[in-house]
N, C-alpha and C positions, 0 to 999 in steps of 0.2 A: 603506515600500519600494515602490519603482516597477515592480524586475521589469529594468529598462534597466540592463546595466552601465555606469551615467554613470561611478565608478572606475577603467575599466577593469581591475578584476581578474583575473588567470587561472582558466578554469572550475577545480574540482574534480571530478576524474576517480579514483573509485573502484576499486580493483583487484579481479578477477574473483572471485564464488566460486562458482567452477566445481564443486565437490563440496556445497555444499551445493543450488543448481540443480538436480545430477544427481538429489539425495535427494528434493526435492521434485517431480520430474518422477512423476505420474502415483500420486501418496502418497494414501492415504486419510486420509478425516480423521481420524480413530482415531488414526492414523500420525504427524499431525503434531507432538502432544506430545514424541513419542522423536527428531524431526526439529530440534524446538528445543532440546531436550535434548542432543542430539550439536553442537549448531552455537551456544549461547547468544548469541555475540557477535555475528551475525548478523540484521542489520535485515530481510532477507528473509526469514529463516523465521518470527518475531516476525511480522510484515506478515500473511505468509501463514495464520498464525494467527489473531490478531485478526481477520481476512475471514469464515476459516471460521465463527468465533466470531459475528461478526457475521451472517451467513446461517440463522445456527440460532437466530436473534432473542434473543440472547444480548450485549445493548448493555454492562451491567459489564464483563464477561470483556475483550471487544473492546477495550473502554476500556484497560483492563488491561494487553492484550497489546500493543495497540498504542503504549500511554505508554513499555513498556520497550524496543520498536522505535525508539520516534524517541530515546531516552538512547541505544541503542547504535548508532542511525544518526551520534546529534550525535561521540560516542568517534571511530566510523571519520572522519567528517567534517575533526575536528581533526588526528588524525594523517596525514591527509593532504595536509594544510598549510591548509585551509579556517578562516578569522578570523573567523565569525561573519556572513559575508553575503558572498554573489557567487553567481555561476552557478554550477549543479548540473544539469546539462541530463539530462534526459530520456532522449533519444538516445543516450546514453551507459549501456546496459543492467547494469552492476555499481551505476550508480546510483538504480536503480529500487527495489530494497528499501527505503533512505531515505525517498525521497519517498512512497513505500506508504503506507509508516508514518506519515508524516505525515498523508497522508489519510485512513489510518484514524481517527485519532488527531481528527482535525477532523471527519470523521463523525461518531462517537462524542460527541465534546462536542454538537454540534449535537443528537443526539437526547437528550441529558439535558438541554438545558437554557445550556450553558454557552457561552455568547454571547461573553465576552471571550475564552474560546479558540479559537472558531471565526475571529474575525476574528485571532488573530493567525498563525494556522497557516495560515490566507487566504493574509496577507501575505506570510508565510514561503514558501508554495510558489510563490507567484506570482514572490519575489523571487530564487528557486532556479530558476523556468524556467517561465514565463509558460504555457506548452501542457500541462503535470502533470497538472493538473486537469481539464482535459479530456482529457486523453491516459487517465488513468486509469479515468475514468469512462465510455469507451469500451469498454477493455479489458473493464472486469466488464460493461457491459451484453451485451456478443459474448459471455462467459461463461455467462452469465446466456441467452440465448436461446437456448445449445446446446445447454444440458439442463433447458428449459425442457419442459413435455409436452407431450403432441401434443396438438393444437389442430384434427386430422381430426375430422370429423360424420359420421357412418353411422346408417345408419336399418334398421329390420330391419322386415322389409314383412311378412305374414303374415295367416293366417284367424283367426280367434278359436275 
């Protein structure tokens, strides 16, 4: 896959889920069990799991979470009239749980080991929308520096 809709295809545009968003707005991690638990079929809570999972250097789990993110991203995908390749842009924010998961998902193999998954989940998101992959990995670094700790030097001066 090139990434170029040489087919011309119509993108796949995901419809909203607005209640599950809502649930993960600001959820502890604790919380996100009961969050994919009320939501199963939801690529973004799956995503948002495997992440957490991933951050707690928890690479199976992640594996895990994220394998059954991208099955129920591929579910939502099909029923939304998507044949197995075309655009899934980005930009289009109900689509972003899917491709989450995908990168989770290609994370995850990368740190076990598994080389023919990583290039094909590559491919695959490349071929869903060229900027994912970088868009993504944007996002968690901005994540990732906000509650990063503080990084202030103070020095305490005094007699002995």
């Amino acid at each position: 896959m090139t990434g170029d809709n040489l087919l011309n295809q119509p993108e796949t545009l995901l419809p909203a889920e607005t209640e599950v968003a809502e649930a993960l707005q600001g959820v502890s991690i604790s919380d996100l069990p009961a969050v994919v638990a009320a939501h199963p079929t939801s690529s973004l809570a799956w995503a948002a799991l495997a992440d957490a999972a991933h951050d707690d250097g928890r690479t199976l789990d992640s594996y895990a979470y994220a394998r059954v993110g991208y099955h129920r991203g591929l579910d939502a995908l099909r029923k939304a009239g998507w044949r197995g390749q075309g655009p899934v842009p980005w930009r289009h924010e109900p689509n972003r749980g899917v491709l989450r998961a995908l990168y989770a998902l290609r994370r995850a193999a990368a740190e076990i080991g598994e080389t023919g998954e990583v290039q094909r989940l590559t491919e695959f998101l490349d071929g869903a929308d060229r900027s994912a992959i970088a868009q993504i990995e944007a996002e968690q670094a901005a994540s990732h520096a906000a509650v990063a700790p503080p990084t202030d030097t103070f020095i305490i001066r005094g007699e002995d």
